[in-house]
C-alpha positions in Angstrom: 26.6 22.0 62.1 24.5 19.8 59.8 22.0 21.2 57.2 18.8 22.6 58.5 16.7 19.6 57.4 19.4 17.0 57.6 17.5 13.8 58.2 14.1 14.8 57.2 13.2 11.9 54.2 10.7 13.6 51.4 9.1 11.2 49.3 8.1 13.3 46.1 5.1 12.8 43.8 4.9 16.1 42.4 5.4 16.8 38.8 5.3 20.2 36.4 5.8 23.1 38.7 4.0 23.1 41.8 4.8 20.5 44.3 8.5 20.2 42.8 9.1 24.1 43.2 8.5 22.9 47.1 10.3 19.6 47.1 13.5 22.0 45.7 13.2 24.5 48.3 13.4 21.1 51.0 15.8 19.6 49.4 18.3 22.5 49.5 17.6 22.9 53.2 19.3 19.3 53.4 16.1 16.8 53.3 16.6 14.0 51.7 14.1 14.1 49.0 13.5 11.0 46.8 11.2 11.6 44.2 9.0 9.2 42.7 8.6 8.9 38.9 6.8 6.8 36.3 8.7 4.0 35.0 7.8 4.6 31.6 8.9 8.2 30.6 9.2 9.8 34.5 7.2 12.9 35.0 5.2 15.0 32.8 8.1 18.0 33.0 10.7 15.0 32.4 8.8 14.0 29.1 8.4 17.4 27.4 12.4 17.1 26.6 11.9 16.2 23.4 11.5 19.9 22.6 14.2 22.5 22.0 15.0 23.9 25.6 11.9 22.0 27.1 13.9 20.4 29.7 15.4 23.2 31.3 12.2 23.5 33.5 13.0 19.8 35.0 16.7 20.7 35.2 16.1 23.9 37.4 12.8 22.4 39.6 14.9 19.0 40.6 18.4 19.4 41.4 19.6 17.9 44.7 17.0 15.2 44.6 17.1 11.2 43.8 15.2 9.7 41.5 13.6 6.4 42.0 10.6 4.5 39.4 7.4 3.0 40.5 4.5 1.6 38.7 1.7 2.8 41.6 -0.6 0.7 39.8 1.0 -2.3 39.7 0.4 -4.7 43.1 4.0 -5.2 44.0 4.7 -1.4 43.5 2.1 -0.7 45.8 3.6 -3.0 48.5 7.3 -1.0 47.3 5.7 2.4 48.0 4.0 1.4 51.4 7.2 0.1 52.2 8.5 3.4 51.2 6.0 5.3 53.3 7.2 3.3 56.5 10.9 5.4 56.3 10.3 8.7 55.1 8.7 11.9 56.9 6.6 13.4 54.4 5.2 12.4 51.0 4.3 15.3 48.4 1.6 15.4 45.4 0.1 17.5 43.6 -2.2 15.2 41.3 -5.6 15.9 40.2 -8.2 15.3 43.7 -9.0 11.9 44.2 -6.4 10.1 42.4 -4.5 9.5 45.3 -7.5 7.9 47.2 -8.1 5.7 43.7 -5.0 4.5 43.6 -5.1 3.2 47.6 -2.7 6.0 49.1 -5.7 8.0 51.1 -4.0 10.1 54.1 -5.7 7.8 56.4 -4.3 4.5 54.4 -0.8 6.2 54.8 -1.2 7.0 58.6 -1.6 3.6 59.1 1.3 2.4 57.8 2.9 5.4 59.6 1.4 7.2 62.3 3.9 10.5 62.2 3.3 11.0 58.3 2.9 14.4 56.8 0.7 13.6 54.0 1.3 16.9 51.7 -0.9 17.7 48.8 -1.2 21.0 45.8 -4.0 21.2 44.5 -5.4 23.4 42.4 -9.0 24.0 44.5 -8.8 21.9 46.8 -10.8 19.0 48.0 -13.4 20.5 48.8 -16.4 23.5 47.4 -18.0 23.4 43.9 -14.3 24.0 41.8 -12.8 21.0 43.3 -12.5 18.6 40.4 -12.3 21.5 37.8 -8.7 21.2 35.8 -6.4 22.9 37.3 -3.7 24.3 35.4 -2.1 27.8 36.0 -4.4 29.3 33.1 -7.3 28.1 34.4 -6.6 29.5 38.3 -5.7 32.6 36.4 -8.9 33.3 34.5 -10.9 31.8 38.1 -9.6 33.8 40.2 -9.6 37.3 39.0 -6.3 38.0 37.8 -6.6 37.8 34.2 -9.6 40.3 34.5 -7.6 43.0 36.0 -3.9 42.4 33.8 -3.4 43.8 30.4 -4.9 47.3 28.9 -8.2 47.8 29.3 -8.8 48.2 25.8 -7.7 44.8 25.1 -8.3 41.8 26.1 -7.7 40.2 29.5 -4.2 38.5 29.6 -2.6 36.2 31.6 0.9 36.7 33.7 4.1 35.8 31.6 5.6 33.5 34.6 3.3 30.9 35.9 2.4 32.6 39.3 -0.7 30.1 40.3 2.0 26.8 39.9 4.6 28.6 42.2 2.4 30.7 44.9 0.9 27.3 45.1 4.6 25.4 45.2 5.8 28.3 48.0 2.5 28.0 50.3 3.0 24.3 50.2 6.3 24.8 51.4 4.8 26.7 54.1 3.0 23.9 55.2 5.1 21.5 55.2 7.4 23.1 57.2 4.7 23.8 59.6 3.7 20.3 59.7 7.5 19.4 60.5 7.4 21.3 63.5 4.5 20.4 65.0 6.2 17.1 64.6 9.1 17.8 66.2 7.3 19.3 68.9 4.4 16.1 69.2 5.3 13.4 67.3 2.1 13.9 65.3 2.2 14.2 61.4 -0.8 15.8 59.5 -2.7 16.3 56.7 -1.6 19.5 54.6 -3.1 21.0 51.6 -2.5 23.9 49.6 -4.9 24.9 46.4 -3.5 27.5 44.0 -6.8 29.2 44.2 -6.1 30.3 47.6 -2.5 30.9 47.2 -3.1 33.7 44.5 -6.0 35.5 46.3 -4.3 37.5 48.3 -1.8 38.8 45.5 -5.2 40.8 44.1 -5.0 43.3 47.3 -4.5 46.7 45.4 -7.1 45.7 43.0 -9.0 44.7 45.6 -8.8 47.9 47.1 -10.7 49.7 44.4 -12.9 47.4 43.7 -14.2 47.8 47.7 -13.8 51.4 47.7 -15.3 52.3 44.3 -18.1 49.5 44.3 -17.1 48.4 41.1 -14.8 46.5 38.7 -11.4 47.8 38.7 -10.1 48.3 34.9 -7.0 47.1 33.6 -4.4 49.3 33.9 -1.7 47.3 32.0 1.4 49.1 33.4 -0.2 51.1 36.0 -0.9 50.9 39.6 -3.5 48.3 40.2 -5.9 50.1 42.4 -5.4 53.6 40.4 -4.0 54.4 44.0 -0.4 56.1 42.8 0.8 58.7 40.1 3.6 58.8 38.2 3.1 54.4 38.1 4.3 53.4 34.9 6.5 51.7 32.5 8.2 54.8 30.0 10.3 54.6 26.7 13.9 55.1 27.0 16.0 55.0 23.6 16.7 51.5 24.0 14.2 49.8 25.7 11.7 51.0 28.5 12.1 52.2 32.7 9.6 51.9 35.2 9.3 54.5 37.4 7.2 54.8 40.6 6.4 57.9 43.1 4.6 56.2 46.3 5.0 59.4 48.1 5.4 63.3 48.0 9.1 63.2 48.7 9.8 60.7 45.6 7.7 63.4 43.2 9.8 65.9 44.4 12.8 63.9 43.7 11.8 63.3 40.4 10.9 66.8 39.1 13.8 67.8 40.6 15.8 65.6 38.2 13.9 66.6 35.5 14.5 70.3 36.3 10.6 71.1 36.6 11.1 72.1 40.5 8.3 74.8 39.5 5.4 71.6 39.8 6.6 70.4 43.1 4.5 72.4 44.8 1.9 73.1 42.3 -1.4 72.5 43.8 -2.5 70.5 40.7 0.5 67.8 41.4 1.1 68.2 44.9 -0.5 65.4 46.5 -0.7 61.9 44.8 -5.0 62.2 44.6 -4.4 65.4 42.2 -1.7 63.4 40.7 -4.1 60.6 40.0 -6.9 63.1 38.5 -4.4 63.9 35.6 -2.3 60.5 35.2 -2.7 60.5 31.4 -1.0 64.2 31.4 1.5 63.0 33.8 2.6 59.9 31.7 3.3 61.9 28.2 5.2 64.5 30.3 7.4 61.6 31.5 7.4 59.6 28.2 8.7 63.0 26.4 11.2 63.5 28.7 12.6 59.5 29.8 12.6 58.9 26.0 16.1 60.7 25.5 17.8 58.0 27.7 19.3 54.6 27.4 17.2 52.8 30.1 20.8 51.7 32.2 22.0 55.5 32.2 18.2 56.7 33.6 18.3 53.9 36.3 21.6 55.1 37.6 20.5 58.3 37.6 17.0 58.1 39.1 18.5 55.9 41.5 21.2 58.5 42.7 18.5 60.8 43.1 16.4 58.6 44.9 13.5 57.9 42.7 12.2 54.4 42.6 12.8 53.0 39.4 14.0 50.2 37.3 15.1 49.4 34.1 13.2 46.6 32.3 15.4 43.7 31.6 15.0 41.3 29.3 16.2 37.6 29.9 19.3 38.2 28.7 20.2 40.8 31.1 19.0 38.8 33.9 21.5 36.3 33.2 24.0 39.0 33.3 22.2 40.6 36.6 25.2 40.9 38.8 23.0 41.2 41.9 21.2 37.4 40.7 25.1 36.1 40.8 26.3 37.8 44.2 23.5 36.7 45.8 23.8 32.6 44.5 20.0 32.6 42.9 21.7 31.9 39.4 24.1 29.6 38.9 26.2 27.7 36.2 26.7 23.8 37.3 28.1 20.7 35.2 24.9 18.4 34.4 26.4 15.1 33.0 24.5 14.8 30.2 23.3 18.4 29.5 26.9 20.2 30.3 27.0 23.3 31.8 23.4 24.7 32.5 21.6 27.7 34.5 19.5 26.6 37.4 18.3 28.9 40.1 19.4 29.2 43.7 17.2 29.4 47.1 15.6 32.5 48.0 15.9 31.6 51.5 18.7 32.4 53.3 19.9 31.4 56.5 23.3 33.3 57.9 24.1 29.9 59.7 24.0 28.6 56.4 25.2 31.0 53.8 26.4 28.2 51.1 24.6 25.4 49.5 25.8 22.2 47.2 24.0 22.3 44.1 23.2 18.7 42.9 22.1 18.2 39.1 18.4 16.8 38.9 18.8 12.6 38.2 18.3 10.8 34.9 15.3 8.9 35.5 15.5 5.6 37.9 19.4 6.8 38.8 19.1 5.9 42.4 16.8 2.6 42.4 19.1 0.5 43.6 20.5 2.7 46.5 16.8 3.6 47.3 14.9 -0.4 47.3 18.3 -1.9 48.6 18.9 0.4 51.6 15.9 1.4 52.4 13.4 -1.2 51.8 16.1 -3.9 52.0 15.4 -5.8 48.5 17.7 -8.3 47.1 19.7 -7.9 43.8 17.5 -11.2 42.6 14.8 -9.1 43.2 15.3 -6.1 42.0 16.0 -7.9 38.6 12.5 -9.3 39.2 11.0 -5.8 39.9 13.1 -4.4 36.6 12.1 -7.2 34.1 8.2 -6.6 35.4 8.5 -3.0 35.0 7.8 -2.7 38.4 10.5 0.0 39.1 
């Protein structure tokens, strides 16, 4: 049996996160995805390798892809990329809006060419409303869209998210609609026109908060390590003698669970604790009686313990723990692969997984322009003369 999305053709414009967290996803279903660079320098992830570590990002966001230059700018690239267009499925971008349409490559220029196109774009508000040509970075769909106002202690400052949530929401929902697009197409014939703005993509992550803000009438604060909506009790993150454990009691049964390993079966039943409200009305209480007590732990030991017992819990790992994280290796979402140039490097897995396809080639992300040749010979059936041509002009 062939690969889910054996014979699907990708062409990929995306750079950074966003559209390439979605273009990886394909291409480890089996598209073929081809992705599109700058001749001068590739992408803007590609470029920032000049910094210590900086290219990992590029090296985990593009492995089984190939990698073909194109000046879109230039006339005779344009003719190359229409060209292009004519074989594949899909093509993906996630510029800025408009600079698709200013460059000649409209959705309805494309269709043209190729009347079963899935024109695919991220964006980061979409093309239309009163945001729409605002920048969009991950910081600045952070601080938009309410996140930042409701993450870090209230007595501080709002903070952003340590991973970049808006890029990769946006990179998963794209995925989303892409493969939605693909079946309507197997199904019709038809292609479409898909777009996916960060904005959106992260608005329904705010649903606890959400929920007080509509039940209290008001701004919810920022409960830094606590439940978002002030919903749940014990909710927090506690010290442990080498690091810290969050531990979480979203019902009366965990509670009681939890007392009982902490040999205080006396407040299981007492009215003040009983019932997560009263829990709630005396959180600050709760989380020094905790602290006191998780504090005389190694985080590891607690974990197995609280787990055992079955408390919902967690010990907070650090980065170097997750690379240790047996669970991450068992289940093939980290893994160590040969990269010619780089040697052996970390690059994340799929979290999809199919059982009729429990085991996926990994393919190091291409040096820049590695598959011109295979890509303007076979594909668009250029000469070796003229590739030459297209090379000396800067073309491809």
């Amino acid at each position: 049996m062939g690969k889910p999305l054996e014979g699907v053709k990708i062409l990929d414009l995306g750079q950074i996160y966003n559209a390439p967290y979605c273009t990886l996803l394909l291409g480890y279903l089996g598209a073929e995805v081809i992705k599109l660079e700058p001749v001068n320098g590739g992408e803007l992830l590609r470029k920032r390798s000049g910094n210590e570590g900086a290219q990992f990002p590029f090296l985990m966001l593009n492995n089984n892809k190939k990698c073909i230059t194109l000046n879109l700018k230039h006339e005779k690239g344009k003719k190359l990329f229409f060209e292009l267009v004519k074989q594949v499925d899909v093509v993906i971008e996630n510029f800025s809006t408009g600079v698709m349409d200013r460059l000649g490559f409209s959705y309805e220029k494309l269709q043209s060419l190729n009347p079963s196109i899935i024109y695919a774009s991220g964006t980061g508000f979409g093309s239309t409303g009163p945001y729409k040509d605002l920048p969009a970075m991950d910081l600045t769909i952070q601080a938009l869209s309410g996140i930042m106002s409701i993450t870090g202690f209230d007595d501080k400052p709002p903070v952003k998210t340590g991973p970049a949530m808006a890029d990769f929401f946006g990179g998963i929902h794209l995925f989303g609609g892409v493969m939605t697009a693909l079946f309507k197409k197997a199904k019709t014939g038809m292609g479409d026109r898909v777009e996916v703005s960060m904005f959106d993509a992260v608005y329904p992550s705010l649903a606890s908060s959400l929920g007080y803000y509509f039940g209290h009438k008001e701004q919810p604060p920022r409960t830094g390590n606590r439940h978002g909506g002030l919903a749940e009790a014990p909710y927090n993150v506690y010290p442990t003698l080498d690091g810290h454990i969050a531990i979480f009691c979203v019902n009366d049964k965990h509670w009681a669970n939890l007392m009982n390993v902490m040999d205080l079966i006396e407040l299981i039943d007492d009215p003040r604790y009983s019932t997560i409200p009263e829990r709630v009305k005396r959180i600050d209480e709760l989380d020094r009686m905790i602290s006191d007590w998780t504090s005389k732990f190694n985080k590891k030991d607690l974990f197995q313990l609280l787990n055992k017992n079955n408390v919902p819990s967690a010990s907070v790992q650090d980065l170097d723990d997750i690379h240790k994280d047996e669970h991450y290796r068992a289940t093939k979402m980290i893994n160590e692969i040969d990269h010619p140039v780089h040697g052996k490097i970390i690059v994340p897995g799929t979290p999809i997984k199919l059982q009729s396809h429990d085991d996926f080639e990994i393919q190091p992300a291409p040096q820049l322009g590695e598959h011109n040749w295979e890509i303007y010979h076979q594909m668009v059936g250029i000469t070796a003369n003229e590739f030459k041509s297209l090379m000396e002009l800067q073309v491809i």
